[in-house]
Backbone as JSON, one array per atom type, in Angstrom:
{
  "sequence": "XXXXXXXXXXXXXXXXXXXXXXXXXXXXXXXXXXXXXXXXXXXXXXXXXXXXXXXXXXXXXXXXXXXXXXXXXXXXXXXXXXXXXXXXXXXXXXXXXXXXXXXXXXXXXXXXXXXXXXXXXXXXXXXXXXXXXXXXXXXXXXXXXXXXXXXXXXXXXXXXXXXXXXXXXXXXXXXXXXXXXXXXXXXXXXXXXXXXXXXXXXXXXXXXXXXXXXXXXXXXXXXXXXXXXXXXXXXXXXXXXXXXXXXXXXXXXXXXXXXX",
  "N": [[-20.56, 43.4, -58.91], [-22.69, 43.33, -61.76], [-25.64, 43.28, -62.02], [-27.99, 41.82, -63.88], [-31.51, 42.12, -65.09], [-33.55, 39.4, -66.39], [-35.4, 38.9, -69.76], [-39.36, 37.99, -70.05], [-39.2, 35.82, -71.79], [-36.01, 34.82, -71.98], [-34.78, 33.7, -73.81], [-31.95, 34.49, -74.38], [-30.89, 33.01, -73.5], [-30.33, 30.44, -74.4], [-28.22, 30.47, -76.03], [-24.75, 29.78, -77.55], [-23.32, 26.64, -77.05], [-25.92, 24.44, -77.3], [-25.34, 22.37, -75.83], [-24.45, 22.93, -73.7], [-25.0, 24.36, -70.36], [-25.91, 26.42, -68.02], [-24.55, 27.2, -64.81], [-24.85, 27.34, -61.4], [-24.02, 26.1, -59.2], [-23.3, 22.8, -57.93], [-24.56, 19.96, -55.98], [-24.05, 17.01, -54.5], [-25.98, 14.0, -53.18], [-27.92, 15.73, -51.5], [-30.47, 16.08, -49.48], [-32.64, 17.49, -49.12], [-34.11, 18.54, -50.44], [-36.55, 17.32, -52.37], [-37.24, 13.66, -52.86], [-35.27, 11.22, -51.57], [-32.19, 10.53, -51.36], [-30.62, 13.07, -53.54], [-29.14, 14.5, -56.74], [-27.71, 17.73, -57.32], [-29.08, 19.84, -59.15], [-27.46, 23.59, -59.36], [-29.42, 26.04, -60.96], [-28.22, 29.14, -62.88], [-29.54, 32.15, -62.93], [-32.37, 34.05, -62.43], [-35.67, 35.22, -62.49], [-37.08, 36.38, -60.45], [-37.35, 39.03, -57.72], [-36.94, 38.11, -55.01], [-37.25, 39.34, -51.42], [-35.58, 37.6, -49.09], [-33.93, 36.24, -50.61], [-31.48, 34.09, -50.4], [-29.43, 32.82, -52.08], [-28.59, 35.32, -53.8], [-26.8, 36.2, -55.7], [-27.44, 33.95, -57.82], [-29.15, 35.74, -59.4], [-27.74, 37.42, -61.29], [-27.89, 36.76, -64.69], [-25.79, 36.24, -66.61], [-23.91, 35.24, -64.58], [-22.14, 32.61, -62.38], [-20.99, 29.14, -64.37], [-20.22, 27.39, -67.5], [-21.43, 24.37, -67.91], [-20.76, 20.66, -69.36], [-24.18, 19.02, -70.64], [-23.39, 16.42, -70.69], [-21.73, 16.0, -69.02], [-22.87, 16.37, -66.54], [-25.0, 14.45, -67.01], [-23.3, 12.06, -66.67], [-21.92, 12.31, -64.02], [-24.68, 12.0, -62.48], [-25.57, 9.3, -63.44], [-23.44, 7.64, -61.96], [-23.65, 8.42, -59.33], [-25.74, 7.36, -59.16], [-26.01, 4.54, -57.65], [-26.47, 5.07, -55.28], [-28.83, 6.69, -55.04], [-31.27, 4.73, -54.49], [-34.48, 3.55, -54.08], [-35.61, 6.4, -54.26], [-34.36, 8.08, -54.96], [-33.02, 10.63, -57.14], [-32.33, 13.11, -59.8], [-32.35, 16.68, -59.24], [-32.97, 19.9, -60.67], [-32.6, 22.95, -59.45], [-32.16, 25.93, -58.59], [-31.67, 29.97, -58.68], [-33.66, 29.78, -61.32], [-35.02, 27.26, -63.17], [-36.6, 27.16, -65.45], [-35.51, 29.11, -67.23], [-33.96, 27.74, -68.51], [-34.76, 25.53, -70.01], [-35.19, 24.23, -72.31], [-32.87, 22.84, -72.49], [-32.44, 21.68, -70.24], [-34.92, 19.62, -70.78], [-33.41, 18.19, -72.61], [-31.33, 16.83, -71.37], [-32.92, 15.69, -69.06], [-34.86, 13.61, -71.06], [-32.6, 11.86, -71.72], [-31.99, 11.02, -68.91], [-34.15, 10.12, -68.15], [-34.33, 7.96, -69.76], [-32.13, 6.21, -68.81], [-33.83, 5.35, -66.6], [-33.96, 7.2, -64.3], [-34.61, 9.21, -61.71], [-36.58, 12.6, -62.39], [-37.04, 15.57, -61.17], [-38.26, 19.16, -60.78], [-37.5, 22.22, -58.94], [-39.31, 24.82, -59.19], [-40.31, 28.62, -59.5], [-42.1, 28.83, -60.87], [-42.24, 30.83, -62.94], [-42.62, 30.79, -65.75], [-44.34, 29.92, -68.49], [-45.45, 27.96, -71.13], [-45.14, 25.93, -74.17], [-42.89, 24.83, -74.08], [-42.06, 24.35, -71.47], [-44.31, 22.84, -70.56], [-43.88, 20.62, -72.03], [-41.67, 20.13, -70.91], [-42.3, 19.52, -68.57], [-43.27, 17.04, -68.93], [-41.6, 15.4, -68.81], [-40.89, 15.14, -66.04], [-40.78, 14.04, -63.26], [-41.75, 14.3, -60.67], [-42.65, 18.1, -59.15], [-41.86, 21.06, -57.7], [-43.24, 23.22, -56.6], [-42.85, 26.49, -55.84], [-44.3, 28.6, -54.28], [-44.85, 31.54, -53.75], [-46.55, 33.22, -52.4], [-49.86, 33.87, -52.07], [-51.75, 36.47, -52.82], [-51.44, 38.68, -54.96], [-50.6, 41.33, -54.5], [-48.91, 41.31, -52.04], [-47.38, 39.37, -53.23], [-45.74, 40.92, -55.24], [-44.78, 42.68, -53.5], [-42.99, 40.82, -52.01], [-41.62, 39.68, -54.26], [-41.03, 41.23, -56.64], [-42.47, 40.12, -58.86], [-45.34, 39.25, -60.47], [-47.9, 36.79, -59.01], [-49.39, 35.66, -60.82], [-48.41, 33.91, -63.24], [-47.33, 31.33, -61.72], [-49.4, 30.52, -60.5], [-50.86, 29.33, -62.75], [-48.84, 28.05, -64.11], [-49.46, 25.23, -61.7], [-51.94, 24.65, -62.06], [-51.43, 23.6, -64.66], [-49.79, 21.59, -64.39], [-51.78, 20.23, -63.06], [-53.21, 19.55, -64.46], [-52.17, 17.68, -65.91], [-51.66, 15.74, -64.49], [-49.6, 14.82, -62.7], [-47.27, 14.31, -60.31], [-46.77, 16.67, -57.42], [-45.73, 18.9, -55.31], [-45.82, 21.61, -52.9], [-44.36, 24.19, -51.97], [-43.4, 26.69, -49.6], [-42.24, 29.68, -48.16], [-42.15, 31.07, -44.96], [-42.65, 33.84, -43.73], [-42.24, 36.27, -41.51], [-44.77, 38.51, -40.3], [-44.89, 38.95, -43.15], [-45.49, 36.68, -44.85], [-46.97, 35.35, -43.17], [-49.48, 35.71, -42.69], [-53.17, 35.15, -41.38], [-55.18, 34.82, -42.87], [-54.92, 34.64, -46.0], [-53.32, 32.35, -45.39], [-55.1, 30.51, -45.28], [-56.31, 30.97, -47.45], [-54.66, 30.57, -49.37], [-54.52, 27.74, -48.81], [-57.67, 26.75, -49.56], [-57.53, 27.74, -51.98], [-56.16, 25.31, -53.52], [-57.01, 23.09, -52.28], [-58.74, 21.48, -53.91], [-56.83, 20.05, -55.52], [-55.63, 16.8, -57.11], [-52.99, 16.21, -57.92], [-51.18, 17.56, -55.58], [-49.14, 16.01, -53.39], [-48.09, 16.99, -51.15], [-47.21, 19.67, -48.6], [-44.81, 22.16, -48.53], [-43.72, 23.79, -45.23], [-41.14, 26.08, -45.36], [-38.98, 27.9, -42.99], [-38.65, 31.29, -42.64], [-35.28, 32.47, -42.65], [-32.16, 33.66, -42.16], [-29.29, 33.24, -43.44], [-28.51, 34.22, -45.77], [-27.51, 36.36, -45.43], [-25.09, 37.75, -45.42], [-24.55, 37.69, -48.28], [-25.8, 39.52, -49.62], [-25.07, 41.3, -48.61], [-22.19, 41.28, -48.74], [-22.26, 41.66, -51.95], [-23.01, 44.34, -52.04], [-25.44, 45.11, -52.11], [-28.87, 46.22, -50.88], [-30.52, 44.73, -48.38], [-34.0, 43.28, -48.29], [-35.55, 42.69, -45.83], [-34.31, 43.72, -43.53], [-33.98, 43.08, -39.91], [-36.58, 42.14, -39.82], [-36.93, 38.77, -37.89], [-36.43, 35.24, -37.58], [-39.45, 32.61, -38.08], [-41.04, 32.0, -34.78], [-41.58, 29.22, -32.92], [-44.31, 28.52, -32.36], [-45.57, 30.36, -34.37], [-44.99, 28.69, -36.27], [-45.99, 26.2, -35.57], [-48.65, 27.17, -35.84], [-49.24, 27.72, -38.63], [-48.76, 25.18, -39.88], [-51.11, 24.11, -38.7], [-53.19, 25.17, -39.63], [-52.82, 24.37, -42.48], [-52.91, 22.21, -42.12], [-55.48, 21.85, -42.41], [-56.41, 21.86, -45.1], [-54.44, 20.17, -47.1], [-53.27, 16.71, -47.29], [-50.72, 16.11, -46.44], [-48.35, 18.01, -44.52], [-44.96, 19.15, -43.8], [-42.13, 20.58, -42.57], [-39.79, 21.99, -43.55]],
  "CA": [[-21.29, 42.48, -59.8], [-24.34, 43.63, -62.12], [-27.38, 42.7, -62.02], [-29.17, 41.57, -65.42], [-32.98, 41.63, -65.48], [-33.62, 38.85, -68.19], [-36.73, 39.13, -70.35], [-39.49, 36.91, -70.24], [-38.59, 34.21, -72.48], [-35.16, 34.45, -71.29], [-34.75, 33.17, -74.82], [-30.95, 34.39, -74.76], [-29.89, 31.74, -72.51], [-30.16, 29.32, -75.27], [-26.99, 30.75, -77.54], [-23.94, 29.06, -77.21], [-23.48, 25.33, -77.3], [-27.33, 23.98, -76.64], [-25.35, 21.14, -75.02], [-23.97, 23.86, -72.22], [-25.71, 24.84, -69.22], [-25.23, 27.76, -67.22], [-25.15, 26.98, -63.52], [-24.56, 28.37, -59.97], [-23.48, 24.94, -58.57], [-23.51, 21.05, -57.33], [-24.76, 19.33, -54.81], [-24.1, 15.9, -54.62], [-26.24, 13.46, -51.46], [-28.69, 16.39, -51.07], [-31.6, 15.53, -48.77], [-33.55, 18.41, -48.48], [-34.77, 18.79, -52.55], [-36.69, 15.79, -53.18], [-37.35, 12.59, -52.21], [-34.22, 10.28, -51.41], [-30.84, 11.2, -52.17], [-30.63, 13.81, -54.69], [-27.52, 15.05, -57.32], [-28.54, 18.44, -57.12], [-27.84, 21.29, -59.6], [-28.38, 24.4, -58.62], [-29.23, 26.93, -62.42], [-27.6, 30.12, -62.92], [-30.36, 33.34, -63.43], [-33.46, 34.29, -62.01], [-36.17, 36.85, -62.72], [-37.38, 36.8, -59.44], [-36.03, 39.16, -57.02], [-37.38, 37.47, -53.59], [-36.41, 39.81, -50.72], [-35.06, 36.87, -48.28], [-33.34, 35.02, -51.28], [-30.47, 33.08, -49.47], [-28.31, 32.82, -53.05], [-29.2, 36.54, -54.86], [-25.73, 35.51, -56.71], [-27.71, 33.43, -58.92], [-29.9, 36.8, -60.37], [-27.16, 37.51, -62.97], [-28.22, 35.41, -66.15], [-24.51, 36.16, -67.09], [-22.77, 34.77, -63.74], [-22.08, 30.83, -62.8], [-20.13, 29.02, -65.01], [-21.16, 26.63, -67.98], [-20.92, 22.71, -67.73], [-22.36, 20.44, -70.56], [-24.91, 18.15, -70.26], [-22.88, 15.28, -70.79], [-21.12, 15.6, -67.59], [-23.85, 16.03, -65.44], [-25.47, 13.03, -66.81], [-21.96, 10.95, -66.31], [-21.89, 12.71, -62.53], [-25.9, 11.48, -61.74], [-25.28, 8.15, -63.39], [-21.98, 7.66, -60.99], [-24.04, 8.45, -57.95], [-26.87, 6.26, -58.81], [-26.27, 3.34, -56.33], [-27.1, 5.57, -53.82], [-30.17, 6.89, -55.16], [-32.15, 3.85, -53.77], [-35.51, 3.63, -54.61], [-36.5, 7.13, -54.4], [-33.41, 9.5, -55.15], [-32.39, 11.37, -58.36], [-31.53, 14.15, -59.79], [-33.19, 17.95, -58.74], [-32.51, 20.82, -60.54], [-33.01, 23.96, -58.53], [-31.67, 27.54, -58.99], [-31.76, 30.25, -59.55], [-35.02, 29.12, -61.71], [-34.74, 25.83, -64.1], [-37.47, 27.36, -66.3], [-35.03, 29.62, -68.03], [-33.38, 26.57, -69.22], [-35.69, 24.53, -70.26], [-34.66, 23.02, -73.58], [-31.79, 21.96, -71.94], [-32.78, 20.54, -69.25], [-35.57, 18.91, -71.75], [-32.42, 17.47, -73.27], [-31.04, 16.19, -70.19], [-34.12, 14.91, -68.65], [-34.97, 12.63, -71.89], [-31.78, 11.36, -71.68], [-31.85, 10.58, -67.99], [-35.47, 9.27, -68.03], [-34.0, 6.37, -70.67], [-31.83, 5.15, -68.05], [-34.58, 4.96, -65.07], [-33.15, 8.15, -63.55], [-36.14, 10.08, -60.99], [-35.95, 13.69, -62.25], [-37.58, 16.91, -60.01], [-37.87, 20.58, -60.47], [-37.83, 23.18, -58.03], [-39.38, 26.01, -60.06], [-41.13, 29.59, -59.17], [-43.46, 29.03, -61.85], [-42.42, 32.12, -63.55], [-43.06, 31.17, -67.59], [-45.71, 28.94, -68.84], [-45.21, 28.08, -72.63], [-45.81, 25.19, -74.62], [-41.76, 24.29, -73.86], [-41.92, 24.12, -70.29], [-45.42, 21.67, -70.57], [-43.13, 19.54, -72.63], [-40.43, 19.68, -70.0], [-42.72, 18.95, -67.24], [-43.99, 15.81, -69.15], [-40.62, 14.53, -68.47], [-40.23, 15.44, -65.14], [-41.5, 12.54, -62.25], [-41.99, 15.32, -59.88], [-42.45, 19.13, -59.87], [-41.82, 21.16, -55.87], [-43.19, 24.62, -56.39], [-42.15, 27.65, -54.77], [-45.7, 29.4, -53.98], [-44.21, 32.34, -52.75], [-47.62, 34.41, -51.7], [-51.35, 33.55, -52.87], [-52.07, 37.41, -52.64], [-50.62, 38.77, -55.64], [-50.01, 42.24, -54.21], [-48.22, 40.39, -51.21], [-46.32, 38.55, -54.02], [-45.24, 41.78, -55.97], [-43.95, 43.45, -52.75], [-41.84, 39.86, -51.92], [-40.86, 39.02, -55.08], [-41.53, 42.4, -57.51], [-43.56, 40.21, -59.9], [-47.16, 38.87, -60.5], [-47.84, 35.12, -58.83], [-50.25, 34.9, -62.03], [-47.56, 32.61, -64.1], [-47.07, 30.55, -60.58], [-50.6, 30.06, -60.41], [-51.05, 28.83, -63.77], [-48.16, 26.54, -63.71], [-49.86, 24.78, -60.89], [-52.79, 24.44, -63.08], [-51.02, 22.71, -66.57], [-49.47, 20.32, -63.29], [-52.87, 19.54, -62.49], [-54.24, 18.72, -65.87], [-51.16, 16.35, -66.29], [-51.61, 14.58, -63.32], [-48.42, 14.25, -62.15], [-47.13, 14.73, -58.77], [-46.08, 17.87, -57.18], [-45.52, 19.22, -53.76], [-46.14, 23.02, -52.81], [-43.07, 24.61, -50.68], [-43.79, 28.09, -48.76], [-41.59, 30.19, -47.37], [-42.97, 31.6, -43.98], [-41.59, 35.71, -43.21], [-43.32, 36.98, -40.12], [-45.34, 39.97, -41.69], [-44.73, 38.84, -44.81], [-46.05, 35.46, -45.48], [-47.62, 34.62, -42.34], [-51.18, 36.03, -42.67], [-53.69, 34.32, -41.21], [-56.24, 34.95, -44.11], [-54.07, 34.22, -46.78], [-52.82, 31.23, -45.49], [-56.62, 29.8, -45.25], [-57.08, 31.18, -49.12], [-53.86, 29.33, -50.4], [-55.49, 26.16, -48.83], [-58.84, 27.01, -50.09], [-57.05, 27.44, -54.15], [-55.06, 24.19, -54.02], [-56.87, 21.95, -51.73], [-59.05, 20.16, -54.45], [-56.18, 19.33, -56.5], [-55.19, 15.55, -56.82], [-51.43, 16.02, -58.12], [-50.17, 17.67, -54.36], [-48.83, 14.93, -52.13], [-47.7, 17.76, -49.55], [-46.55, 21.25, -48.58], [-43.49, 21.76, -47.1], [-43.21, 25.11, -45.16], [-39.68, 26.71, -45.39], [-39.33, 28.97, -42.54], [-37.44, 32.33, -43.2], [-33.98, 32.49, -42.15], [-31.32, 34.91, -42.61], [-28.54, 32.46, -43.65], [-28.11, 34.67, -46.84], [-27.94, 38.5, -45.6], [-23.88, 38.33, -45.97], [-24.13, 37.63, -49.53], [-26.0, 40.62, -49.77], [-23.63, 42.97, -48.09], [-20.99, 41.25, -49.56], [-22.77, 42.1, -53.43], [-23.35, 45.47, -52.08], [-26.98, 45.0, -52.52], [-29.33, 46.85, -49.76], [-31.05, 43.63, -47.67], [-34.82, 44.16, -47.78], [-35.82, 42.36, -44.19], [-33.55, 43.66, -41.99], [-34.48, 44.07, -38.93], [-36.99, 40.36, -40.16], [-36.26, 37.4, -37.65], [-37.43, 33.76, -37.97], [-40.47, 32.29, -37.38], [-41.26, 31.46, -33.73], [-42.14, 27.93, -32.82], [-45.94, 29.14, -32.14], [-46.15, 30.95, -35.67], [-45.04, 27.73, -37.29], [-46.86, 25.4, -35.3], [-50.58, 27.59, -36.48], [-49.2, 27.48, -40.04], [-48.93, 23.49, -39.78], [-52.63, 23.61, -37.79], [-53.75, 26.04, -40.83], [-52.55, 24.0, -43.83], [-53.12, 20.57, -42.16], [-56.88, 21.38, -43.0], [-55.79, 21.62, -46.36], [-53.47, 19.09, -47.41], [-52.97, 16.01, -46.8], [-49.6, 16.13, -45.55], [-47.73, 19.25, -44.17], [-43.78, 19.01, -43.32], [-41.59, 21.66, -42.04], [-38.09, 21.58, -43.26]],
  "C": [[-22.51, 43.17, -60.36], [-25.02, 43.12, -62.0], [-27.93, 42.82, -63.92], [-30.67, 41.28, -65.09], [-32.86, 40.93, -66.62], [-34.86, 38.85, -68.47], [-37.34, 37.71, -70.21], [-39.44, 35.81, -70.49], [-37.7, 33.68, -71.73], [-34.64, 33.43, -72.51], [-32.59, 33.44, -75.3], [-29.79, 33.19, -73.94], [-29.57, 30.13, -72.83], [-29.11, 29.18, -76.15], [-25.79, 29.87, -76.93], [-23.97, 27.37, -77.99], [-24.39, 24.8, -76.75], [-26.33, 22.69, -75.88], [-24.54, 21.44, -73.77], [-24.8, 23.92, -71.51], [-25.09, 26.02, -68.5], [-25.66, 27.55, -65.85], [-24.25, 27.71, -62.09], [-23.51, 27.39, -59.56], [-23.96, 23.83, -58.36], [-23.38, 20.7, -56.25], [-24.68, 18.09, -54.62], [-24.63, 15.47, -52.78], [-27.01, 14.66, -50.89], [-29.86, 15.66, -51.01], [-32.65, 16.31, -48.52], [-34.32, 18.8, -50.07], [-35.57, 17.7, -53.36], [-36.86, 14.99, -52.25], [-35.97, 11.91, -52.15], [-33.1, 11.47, -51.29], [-31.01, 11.67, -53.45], [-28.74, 14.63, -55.22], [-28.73, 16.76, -57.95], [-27.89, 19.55, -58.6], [-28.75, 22.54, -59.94], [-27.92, 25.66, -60.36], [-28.75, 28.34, -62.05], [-29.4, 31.3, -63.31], [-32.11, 33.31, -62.68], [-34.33, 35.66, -62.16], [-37.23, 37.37, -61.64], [-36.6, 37.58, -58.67], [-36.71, 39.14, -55.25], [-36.08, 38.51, -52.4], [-35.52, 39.09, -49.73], [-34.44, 35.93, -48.98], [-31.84, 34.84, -50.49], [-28.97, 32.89, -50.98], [-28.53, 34.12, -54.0], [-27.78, 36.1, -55.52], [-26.16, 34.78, -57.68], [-28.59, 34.34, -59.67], [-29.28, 36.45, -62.05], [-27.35, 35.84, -63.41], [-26.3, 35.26, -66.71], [-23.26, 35.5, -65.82], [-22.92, 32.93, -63.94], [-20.87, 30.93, -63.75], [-20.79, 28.25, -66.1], [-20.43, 25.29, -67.66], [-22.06, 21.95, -68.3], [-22.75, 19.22, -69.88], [-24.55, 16.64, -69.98], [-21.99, 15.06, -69.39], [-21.62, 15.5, -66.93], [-24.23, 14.91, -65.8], [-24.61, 12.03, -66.58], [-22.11, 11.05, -65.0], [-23.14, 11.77, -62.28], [-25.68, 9.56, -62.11], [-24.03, 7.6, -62.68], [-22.83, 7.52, -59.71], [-25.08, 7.64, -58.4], [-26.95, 4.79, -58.31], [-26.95, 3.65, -55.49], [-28.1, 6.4, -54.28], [-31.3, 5.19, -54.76], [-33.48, 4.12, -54.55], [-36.49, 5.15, -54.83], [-35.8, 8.17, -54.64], [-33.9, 9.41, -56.32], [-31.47, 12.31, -58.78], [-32.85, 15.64, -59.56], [-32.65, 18.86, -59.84], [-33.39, 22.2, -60.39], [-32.42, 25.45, -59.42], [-31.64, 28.47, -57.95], [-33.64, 29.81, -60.15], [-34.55, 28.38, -63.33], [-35.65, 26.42, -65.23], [-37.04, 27.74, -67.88], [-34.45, 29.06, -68.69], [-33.59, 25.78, -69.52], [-35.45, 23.71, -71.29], [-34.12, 22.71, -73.29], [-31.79, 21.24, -71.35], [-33.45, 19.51, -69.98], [-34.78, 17.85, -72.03], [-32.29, 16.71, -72.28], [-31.73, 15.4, -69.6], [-34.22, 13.49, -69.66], [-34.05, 11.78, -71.56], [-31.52, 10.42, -70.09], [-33.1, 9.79, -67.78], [-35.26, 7.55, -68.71], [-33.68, 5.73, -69.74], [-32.32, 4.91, -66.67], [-34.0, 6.37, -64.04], [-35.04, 8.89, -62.88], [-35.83, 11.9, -61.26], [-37.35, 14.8, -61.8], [-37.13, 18.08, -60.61], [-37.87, 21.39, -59.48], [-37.45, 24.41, -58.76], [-40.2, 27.06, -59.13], [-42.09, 29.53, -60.09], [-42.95, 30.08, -63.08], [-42.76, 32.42, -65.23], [-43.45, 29.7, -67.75], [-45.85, 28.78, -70.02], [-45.57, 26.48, -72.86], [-44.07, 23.74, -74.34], [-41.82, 23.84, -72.72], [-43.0, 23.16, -70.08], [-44.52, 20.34, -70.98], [-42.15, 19.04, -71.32], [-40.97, 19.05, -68.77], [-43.45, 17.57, -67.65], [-42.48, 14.69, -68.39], [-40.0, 14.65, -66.98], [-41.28, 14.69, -63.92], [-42.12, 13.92, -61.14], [-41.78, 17.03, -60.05], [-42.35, 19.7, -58.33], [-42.1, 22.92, -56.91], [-43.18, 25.66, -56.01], [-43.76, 28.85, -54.99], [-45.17, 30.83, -53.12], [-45.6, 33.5, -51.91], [-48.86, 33.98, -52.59], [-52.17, 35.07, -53.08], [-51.38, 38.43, -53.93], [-49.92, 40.05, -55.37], [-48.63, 41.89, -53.16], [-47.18, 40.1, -52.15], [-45.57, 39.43, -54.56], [-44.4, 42.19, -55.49], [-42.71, 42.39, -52.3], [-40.69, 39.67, -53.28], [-40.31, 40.14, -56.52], [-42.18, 42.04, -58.74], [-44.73, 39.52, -59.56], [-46.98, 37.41, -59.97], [-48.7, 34.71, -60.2], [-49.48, 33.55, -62.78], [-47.7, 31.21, -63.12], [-48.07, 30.1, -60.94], [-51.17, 28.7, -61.68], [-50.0, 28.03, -64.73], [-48.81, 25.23, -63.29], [-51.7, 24.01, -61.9], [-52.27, 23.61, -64.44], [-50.23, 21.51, -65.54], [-50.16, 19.58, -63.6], [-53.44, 18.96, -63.27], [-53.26, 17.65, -66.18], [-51.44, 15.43, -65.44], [-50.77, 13.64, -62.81], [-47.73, 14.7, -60.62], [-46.62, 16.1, -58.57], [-46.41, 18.21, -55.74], [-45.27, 21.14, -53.6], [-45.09, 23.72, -52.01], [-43.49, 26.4, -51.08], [-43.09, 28.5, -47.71], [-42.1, 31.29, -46.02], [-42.01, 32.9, -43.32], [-42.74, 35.95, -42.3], [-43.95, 38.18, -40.8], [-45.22, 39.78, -42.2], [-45.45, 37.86, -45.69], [-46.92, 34.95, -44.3], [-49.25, 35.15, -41.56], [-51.8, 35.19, -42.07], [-54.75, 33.61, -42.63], [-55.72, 34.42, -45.14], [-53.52, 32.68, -47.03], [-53.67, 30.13, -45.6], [-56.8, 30.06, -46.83], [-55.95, 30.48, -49.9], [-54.42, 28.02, -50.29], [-56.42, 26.1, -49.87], [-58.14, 26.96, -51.9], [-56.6, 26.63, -54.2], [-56.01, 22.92, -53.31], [-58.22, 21.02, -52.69], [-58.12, 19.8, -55.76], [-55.77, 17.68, -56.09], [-53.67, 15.53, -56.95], [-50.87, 16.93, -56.27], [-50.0, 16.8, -53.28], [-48.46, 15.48, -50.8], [-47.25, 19.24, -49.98], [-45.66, 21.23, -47.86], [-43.35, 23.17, -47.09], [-41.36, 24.89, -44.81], [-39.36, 27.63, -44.29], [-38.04, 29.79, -42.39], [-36.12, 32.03, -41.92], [-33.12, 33.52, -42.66], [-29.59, 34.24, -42.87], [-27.18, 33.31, -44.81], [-27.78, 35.86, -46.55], [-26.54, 38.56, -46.05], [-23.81, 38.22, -47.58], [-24.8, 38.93, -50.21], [-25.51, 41.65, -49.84], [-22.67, 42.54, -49.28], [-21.37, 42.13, -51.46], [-22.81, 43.31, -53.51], [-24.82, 45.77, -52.86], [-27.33, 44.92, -51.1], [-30.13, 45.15, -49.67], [-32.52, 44.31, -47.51], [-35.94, 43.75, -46.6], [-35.24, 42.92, -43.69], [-34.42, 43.87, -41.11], [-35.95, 42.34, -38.43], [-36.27, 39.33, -38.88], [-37.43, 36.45, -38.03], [-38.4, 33.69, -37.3], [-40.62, 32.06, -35.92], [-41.85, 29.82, -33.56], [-43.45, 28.35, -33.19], [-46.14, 29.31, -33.4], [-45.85, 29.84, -36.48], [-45.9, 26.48, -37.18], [-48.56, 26.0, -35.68], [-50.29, 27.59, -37.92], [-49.52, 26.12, -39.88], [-50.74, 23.5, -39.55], [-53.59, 24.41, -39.57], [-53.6, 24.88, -42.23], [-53.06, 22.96, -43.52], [-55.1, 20.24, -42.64], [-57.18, 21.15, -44.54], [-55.56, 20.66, -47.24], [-52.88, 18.05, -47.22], [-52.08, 15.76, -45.9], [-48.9, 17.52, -45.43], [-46.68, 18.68, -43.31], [-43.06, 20.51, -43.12], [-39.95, 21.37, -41.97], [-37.23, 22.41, -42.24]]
}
């Protein structure tokens, strides 16, 4: 399989039929993305390359498959009994950013009929499109991957600057959002660091919580399998202890701190 770096914009992921999507996969009755029951769908491409990513299969901008908008919104309206008062729909990735008019589309359309819609973005592009998209979006879960930006370069190989300043055009909206942090032993679990992400976020009003993530190795066969070198090995999970002083660390922070 290649690998595509896509360019900022990521402006070619718009050709085709704007009423396509390009995605990895579906989740239907996902509980872990959101509030309630969520119809999940997970985007095709990413220009992050996170060393502990769990799906690197969604990199290529050219893999996935497409499926138009009109079916997903038939699929989420179908499952909405069982969204209850606090499901929806999520979409994840990969990163949703790169697809933003689309989703745009989608969103509008699902907002008409009372639908709750969520991103789970890296932040990674900050434009005047993606403001728009986040007007329409009830909730936003962002993937803070390192408050250190060197830290962030060596996890992810780019700048948290965009992240950052995401988090910021949130805050001036004043719409909800929730902070999710993935915790790598050496990697993310500084002490210092984890006191200076508090310290940058904790007088915002839009974060209702942080939810640490803590690393896992769930993903390494998809690695091998890709024939793509793994760059933890050797990495295990958190320890109780190291997750319980994150929690004690953030809870000075943030109102609420969960631990999926």
């Amino acid at each position: 399989m290649s690998i595509i770096y896509p360019q900022q914009d990521a402006s070619h992921l718009n050709e085709k039929d704007p009423e396509q999507i390009r995605i990895h996969s579906i989740e239907t009755f996902g509980t872990h993305d959101g509030p309630g029951i969520r119809f999940i769908v997970f985007v095709q491409g990413c220009q992050f390359r996170c060393l502990y990513c769990h799906n690197p299969d969604t990199f290529d901008v050219k893999g996935g498959k497409f499926v138009t908008l009109d079916e997903i919104e038939k699929r989420v309206l179908r499952q909405r009994p069982y969204f209850g008062d606090d499901g929806g729909i999520t979409i994840s990735g990969g990163e949703p950013l790169l697809h933003r008019t689309k989703i745009l589309t989608l969103f509008k359309r699902l907002k008409e009929k009372g639908i709750h819609t969520c991103l789970d973005s890296n932040g990674r592009l900050v434009n005047k499109q993606v403001e728009e998209l986040l007007e329409y979006t009830d909730l936003l879960m962002l993937d803070v991957k390192h408050i250190n930006d060197d830290c962030h370069h060596k996890l992810t190989s780019v700048s948290n600057g965009p992240t950052l300043k995401l988090a910021e055009m949130r805050e001036k909206q004043g719409k909800p959002m929730w902070i999710r942090y993935v915790l790598v032993p050496g990697w993310s679990d500084q002490e210092e660091y984890l006191h200076e992400l508090g310290q940058h976020f904790k007088d915002y009003k839009t974060i209702e919580k942080i939810e640490i993530q803590p690393y896992h190795k769930l993903g390494v066969h998809k690695w091998e399998a890709m024939g793509m070198e793994y760059g933890l090995e050797g990495v295990e999970p958190p320890t109780k202890e190291q997750i319980e002083k994150t929690v004690e660390i953030f809870s000075q922070y943030f109102k609420e701190v969960h631990v999926n």
